[in-house]
py3Dmol code that shows the C-alpha trace and the ligand (Angstrom):
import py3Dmol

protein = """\
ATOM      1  CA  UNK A   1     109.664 104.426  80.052  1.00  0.00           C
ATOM      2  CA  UNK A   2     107.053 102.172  78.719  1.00  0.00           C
ATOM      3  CA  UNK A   3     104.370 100.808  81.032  1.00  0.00           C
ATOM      4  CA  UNK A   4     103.573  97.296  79.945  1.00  0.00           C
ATOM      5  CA  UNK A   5     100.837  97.150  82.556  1.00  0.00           C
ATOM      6  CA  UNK A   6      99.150 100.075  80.739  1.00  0.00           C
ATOM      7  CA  UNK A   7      96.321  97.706  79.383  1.00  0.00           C
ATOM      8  CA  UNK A   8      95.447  96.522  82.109  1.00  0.00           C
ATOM      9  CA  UNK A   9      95.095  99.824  83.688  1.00  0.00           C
ATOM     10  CA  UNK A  10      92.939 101.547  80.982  1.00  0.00           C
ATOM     11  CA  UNK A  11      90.808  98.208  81.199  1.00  0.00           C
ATOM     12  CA  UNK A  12      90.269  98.729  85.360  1.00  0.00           C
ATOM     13  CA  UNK A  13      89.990 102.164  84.969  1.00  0.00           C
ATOM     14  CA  UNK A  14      87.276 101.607  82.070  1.00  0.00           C
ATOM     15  CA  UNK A  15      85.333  99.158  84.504  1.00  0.00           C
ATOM     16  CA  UNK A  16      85.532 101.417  87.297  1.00  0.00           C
ATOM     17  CA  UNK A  17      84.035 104.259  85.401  1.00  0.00           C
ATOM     18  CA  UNK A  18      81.343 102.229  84.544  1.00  0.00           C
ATOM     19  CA  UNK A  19      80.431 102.054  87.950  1.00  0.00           C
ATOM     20  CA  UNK A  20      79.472 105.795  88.900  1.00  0.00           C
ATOM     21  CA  UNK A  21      76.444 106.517  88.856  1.00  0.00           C
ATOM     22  CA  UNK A  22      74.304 109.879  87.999  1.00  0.00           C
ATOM     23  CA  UNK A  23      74.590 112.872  90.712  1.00  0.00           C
ATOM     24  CA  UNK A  24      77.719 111.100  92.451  1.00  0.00           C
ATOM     25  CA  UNK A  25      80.417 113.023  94.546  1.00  0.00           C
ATOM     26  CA  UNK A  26      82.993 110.849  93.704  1.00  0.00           C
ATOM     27  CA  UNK A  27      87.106 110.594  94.882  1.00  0.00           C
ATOM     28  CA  UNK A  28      89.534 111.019  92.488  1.00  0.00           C
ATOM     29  CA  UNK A  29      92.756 108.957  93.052  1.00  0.00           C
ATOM     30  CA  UNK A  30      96.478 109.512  91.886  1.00  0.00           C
ATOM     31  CA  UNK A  31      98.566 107.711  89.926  1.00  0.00           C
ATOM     32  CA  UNK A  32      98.852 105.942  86.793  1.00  0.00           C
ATOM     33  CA  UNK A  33      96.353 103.471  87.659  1.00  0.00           C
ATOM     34  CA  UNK A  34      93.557 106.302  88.828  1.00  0.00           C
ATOM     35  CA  UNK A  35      94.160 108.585  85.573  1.00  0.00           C
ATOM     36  CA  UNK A  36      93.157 105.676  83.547  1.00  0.00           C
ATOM     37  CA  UNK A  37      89.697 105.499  85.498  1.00  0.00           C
ATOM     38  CA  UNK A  38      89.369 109.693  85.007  1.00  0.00           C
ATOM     39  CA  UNK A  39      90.054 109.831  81.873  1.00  0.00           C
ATOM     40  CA  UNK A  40      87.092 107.224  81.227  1.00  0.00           C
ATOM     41  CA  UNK A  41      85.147 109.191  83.672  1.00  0.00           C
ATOM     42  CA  UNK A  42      85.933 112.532  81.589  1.00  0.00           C
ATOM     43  CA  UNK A  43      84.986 110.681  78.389  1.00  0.00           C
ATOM     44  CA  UNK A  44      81.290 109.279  80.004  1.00  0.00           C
ATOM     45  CA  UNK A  45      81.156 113.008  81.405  1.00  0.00           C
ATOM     46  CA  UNK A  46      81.483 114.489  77.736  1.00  0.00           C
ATOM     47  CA  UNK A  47      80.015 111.864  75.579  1.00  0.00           C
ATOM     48  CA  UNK A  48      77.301 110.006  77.753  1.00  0.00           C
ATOM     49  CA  UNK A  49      76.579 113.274  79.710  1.00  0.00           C
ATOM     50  CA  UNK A  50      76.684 111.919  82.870  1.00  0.00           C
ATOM     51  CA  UNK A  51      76.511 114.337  85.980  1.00  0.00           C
ATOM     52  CA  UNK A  52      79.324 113.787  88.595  1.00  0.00           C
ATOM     53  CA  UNK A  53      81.203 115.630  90.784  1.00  0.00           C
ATOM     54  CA  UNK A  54      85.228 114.630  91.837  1.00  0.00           C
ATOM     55  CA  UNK A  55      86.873 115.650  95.080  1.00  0.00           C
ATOM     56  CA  UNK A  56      90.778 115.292  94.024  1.00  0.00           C
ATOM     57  CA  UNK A  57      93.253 113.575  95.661  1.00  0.00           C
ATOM     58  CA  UNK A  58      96.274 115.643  94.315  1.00  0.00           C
ATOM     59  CA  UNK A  59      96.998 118.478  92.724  1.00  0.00           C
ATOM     60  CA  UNK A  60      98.146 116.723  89.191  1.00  0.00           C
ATOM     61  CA  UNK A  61      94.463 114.703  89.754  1.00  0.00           C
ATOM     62  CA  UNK A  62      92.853 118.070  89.928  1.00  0.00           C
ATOM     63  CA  UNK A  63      94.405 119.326  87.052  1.00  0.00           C
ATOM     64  CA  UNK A  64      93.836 116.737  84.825  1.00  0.00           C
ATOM     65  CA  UNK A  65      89.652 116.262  85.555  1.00  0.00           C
ATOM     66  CA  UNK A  66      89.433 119.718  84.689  1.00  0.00           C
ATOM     67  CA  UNK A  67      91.170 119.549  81.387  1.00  0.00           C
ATOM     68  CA  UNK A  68      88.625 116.518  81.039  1.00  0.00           C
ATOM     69  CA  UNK A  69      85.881 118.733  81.411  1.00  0.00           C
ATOM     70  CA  UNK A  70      84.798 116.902  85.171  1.00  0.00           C
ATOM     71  CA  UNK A  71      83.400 119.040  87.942  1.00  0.00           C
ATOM     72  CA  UNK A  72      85.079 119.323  91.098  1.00  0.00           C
ATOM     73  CA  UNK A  73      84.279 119.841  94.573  1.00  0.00           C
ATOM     74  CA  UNK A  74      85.844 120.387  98.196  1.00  0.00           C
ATOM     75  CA  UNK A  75      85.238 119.481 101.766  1.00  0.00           C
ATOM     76  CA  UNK A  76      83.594 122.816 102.235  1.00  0.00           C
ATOM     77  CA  UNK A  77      80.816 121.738  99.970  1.00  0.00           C
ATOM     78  CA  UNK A  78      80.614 118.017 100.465  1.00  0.00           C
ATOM     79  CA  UNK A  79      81.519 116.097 103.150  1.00  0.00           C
ATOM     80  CA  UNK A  80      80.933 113.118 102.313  1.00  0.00           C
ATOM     81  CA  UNK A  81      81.602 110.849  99.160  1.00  0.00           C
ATOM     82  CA  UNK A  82      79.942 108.143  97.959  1.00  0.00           C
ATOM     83  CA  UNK A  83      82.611 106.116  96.763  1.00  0.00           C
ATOM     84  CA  UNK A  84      86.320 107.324  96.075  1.00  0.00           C
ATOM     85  CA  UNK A  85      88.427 104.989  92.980  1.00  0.00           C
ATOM     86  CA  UNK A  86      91.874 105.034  93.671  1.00  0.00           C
ATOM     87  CA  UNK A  87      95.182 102.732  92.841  1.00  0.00           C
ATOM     88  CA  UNK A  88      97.509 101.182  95.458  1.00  0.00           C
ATOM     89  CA  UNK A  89     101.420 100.130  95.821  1.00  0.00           C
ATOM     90  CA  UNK A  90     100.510  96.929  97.334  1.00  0.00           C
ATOM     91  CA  UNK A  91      97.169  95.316  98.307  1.00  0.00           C
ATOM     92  CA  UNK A  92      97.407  92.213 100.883  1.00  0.00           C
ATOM     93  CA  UNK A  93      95.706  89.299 100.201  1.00  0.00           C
ATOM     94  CA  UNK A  94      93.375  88.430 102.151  1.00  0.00           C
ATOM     95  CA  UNK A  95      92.855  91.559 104.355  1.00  0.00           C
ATOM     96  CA  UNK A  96      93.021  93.865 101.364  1.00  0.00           C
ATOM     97  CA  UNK A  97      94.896  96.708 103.548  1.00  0.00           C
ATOM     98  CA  UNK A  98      97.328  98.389 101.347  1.00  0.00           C
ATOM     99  CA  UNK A  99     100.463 100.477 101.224  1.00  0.00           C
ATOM    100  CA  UNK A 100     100.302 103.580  98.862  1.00  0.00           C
ATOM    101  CA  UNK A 101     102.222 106.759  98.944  1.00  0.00           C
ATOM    102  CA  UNK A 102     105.032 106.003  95.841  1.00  0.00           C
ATOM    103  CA  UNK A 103     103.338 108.748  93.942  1.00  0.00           C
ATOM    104  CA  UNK A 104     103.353 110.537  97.017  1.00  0.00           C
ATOM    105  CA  UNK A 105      99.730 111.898  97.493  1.00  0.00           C
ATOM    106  CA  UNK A 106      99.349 109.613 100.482  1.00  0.00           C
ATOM    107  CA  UNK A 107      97.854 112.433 102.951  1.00  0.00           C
ATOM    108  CA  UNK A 108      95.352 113.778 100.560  1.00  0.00           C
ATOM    109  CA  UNK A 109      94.009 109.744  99.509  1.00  0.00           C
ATOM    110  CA  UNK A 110      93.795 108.897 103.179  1.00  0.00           C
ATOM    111  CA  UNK A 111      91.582 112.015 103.766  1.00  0.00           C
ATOM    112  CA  UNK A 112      89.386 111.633 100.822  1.00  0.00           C
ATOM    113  CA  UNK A 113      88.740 107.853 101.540  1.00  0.00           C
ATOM    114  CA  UNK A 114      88.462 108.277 104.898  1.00  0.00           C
ATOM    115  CA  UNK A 115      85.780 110.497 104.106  1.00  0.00           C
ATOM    116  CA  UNK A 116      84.348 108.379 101.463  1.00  0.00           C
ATOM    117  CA  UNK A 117      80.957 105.977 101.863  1.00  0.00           C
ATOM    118  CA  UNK A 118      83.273 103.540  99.424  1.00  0.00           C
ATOM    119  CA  UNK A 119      86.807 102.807  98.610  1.00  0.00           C
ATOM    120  CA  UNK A 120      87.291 100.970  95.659  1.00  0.00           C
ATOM    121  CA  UNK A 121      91.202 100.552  94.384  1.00  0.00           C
ATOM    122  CA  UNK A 122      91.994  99.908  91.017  1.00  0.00           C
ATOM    123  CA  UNK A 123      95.070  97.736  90.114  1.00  0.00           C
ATOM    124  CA  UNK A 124      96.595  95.665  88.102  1.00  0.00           C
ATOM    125  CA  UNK A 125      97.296  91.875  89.446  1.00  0.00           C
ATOM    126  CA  UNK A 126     101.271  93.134  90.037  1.00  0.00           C
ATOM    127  CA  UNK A 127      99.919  94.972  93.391  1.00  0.00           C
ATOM    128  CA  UNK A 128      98.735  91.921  95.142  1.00  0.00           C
ATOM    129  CA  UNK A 129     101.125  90.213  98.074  1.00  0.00           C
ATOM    130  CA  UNK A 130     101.149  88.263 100.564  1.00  0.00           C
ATOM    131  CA  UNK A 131     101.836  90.431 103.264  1.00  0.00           C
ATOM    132  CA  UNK A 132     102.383  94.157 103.238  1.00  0.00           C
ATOM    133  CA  UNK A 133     105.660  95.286 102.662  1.00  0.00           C
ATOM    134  CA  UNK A 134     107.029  92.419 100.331  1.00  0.00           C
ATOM    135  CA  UNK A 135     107.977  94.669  97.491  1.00  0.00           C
ATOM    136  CA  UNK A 136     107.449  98.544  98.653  1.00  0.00           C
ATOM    137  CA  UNK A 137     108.802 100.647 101.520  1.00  0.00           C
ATOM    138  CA  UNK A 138     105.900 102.300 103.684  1.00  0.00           C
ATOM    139  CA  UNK A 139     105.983 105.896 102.364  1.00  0.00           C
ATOM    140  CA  UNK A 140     105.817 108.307 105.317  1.00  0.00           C
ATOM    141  CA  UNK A 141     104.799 112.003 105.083  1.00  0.00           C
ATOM    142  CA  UNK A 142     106.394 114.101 107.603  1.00  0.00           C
ATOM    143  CA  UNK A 143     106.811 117.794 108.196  1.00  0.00           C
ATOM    144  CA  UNK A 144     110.761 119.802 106.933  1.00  0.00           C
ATOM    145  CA  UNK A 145     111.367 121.045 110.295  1.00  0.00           C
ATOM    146  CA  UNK A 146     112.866 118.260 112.283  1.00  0.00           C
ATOM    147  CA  UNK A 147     112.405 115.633 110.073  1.00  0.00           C
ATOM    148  CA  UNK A 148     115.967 114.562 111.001  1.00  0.00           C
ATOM    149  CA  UNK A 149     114.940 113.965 114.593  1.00  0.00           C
ATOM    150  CA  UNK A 150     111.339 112.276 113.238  1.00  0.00           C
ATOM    151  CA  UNK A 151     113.708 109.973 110.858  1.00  0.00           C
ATOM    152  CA  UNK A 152     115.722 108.817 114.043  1.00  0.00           C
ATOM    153  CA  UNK A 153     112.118 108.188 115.934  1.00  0.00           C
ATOM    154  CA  UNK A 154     110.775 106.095 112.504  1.00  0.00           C
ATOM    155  CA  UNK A 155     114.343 103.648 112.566  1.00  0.00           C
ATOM    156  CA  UNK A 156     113.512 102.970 116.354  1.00  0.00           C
ATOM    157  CA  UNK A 157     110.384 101.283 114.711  1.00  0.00           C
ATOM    158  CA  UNK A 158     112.668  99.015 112.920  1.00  0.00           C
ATOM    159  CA  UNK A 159     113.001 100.856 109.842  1.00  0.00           C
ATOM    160  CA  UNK A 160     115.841 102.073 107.374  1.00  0.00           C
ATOM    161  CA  UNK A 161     114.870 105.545 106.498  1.00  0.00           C
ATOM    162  CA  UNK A 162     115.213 107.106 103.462  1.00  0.00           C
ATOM    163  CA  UNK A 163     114.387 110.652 102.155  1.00  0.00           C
ATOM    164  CA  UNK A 164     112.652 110.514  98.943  1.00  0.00           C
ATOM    165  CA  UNK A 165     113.823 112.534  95.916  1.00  0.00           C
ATOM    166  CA  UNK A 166     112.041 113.496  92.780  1.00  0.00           C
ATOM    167  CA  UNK A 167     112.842 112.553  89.145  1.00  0.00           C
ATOM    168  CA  UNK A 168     114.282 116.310  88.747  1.00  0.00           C
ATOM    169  CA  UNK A 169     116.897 115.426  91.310  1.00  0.00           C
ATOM    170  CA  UNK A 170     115.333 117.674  93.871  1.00  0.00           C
ATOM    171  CA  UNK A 171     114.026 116.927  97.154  1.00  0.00           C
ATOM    172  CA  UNK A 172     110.598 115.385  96.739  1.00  0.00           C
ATOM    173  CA  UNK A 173     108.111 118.003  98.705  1.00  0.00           C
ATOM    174  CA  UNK A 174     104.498 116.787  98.406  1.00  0.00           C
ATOM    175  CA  UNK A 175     101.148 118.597  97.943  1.00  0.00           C
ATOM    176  CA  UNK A 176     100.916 119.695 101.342  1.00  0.00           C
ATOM    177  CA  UNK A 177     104.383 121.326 101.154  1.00  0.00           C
ATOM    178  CA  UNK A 178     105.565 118.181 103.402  1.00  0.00           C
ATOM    179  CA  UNK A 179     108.136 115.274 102.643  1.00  0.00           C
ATOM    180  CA  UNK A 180     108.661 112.060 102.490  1.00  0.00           C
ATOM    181  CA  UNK A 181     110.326 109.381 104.545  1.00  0.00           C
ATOM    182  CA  UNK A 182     110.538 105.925 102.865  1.00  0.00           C
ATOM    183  CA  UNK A 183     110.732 103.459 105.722  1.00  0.00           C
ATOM    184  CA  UNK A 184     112.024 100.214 104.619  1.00  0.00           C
ATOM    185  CA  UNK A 185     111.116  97.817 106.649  1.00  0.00           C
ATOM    186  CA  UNK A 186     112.327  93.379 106.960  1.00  0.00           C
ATOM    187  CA  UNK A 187     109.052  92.882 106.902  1.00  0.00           C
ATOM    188  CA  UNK A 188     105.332  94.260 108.360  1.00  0.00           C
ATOM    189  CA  UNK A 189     104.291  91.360 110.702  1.00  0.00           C
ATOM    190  CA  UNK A 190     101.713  93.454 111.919  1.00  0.00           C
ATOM    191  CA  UNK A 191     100.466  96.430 110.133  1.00  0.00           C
ATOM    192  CA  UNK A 192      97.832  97.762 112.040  1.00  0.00           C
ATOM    193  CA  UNK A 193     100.164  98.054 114.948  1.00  0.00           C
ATOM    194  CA  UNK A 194     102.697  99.750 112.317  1.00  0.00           C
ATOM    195  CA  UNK A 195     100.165 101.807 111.629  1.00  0.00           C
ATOM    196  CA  UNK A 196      99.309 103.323 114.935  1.00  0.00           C
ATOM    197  CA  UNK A 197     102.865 103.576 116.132  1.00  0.00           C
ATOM    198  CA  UNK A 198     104.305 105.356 112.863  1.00  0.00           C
ATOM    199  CA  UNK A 199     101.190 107.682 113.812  1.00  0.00           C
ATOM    200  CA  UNK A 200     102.534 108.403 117.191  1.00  0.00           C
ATOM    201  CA  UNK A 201     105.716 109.892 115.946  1.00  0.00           C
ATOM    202  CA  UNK A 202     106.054 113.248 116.728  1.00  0.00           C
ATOM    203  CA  UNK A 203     106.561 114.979 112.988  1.00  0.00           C
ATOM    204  CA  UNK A 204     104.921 112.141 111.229  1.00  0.00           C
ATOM    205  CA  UNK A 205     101.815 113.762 109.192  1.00  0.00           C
ATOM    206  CA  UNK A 206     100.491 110.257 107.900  1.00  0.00           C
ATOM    207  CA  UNK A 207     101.460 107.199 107.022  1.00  0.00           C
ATOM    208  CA  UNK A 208     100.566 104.928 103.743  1.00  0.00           C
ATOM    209  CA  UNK A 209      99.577 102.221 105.720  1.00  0.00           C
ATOM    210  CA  UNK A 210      95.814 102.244 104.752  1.00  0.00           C
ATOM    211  CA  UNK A 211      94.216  99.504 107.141  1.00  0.00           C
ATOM    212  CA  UNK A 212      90.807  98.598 107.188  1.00  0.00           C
ATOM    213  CA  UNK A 213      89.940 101.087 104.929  1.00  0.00           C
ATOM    214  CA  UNK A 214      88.965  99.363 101.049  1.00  0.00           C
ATOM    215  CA  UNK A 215      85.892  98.300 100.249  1.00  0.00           C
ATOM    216  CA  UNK A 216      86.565  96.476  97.180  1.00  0.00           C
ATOM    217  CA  UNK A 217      89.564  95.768  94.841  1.00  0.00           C
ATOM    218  CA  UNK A 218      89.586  95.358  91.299  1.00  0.00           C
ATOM    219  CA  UNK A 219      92.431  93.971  89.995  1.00  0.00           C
ATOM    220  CA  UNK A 220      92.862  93.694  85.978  1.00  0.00           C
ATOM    221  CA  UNK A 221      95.446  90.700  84.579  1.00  0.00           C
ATOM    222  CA  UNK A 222      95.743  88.066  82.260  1.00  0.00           C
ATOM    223  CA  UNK A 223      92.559  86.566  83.591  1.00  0.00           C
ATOM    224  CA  UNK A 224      90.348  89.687  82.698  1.00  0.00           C
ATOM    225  CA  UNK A 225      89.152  91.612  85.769  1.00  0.00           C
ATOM    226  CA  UNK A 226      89.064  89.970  89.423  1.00  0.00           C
ATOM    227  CA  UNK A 227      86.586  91.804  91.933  1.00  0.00           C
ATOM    228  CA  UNK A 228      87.615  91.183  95.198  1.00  0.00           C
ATOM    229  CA  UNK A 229      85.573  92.337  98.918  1.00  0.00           C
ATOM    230  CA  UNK A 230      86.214  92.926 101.815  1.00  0.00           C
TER     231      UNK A 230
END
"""
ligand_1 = """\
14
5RP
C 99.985 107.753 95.005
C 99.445 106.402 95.209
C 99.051 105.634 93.998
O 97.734 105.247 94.117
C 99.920 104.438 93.919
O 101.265 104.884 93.890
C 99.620 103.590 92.685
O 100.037 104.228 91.528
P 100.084 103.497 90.138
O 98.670 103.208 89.754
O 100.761 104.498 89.221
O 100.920 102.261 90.291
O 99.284 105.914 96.295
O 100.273 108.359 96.220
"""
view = py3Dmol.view(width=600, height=400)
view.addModel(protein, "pdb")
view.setStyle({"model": 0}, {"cartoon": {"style": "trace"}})
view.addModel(ligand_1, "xyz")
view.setStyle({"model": 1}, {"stick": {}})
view.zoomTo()
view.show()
């Protein structure tokens, strides 16, 4: 399927690459969105020379800065990054909290930005709404065994609970081996509250409710590129 937000998404991702500097730990986001920025960080890496080092936020992420030639890193070695680029589902105007999670690397992007000095999120001007939930389920990782019993505990919250499967048909099982609860809600009133109670499920991993957590949005459209903070 064609992506007709494609230009906009190499042009973020360009911009964004443009903005880490020498010696850098830097995040690595997933999605369509966040490939666009590695890729232009592979290609300053290999033609410019400059010296970075990624911490991954999924496997496929992983996978692809090393066929670009980027260094990686884990927690072991660095614990903290100085700023982590990553793409969102929808960003709230405003606030700038977000919902990620379609591509399903929610866990792994909440730990890497919670760890990170920065989070910027790359997007195009699609992603903005007016309040969370408008267009996007909250994606919800939980863990196989009960997840029947955890999918009851998420619709007390208000939500309409669906499993999510993958494009091959198959259940959808995530990096961590976990799954994925789309939780479809009327509408997020209040999402920090959402936040903390889809935490307090018993079975619930992490949610992709990211509150408080970005630093700075830029958002590629018609218009050029919009840099929004927080
Ligand atoms: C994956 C994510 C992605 O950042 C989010 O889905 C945005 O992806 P894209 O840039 O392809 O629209 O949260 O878990």
């Amino acid at each position: 399927m064609s992506d007709i937000a494609l230009p906009y998404k190499k042009e973020v991702g360009e911009i964004a690459a443009s903005l880490v500097q020498d010696g850098m730990i830097v995040g690595l986001g997933s999605g369509s969105t966040a490939t666009c920025f590695v890729e232009s960080l592979g290609r300053r890496v290999t033609q410019q020379g400059l010296r970075c080092i990624g911490i991954p936020t999924s496997v496929a992420t992983a996978k692809l800065a090393i066929s670009l030639g980027i260094e990686l890193t884990d927690f072991i070695h660095h614990s903290v990054i100085d700023v982590t680029f990553d793409g969102a589902d929808e960003i709230e105007e405003g606030s700038l909290n977000l919902i990620k999670g379609l591509g399903g690397a929610l866990l792994r992007e909440k730990i890497v930005a919670a760890a990170s000095k920065k989070l910027v999120i790359v997007a195009d001007e699609t992603k903005m709404v007016k309040q969370l939930g408008e267009h996007t389920p909250v994606p919800v990782e939980v863990t196989p065994f009960g997840w029947e019993s955890t999918a009851h505990q998420l619709s007390h919250l208000g939500a309409q609970v669906a499993q999510r499967w993958g494009n091959d048909g198959k259940l959808f099982i995530t990096d961590g081996g976990n799954i994925i609860l789309d939780c479809h809600f009327k509408e997020v009133k209040d999402a920090r509250k959402l936040e903390r109670d889809i935490g307090s499920v018993v079975g619930v991993v992490e949610s992709g409710l990211f509150i408080d957590r970005t630093a700075e949005v830029l958002i590629a459209g018609s218009h050029g590129i919009k840099r929004l903070e927080h």
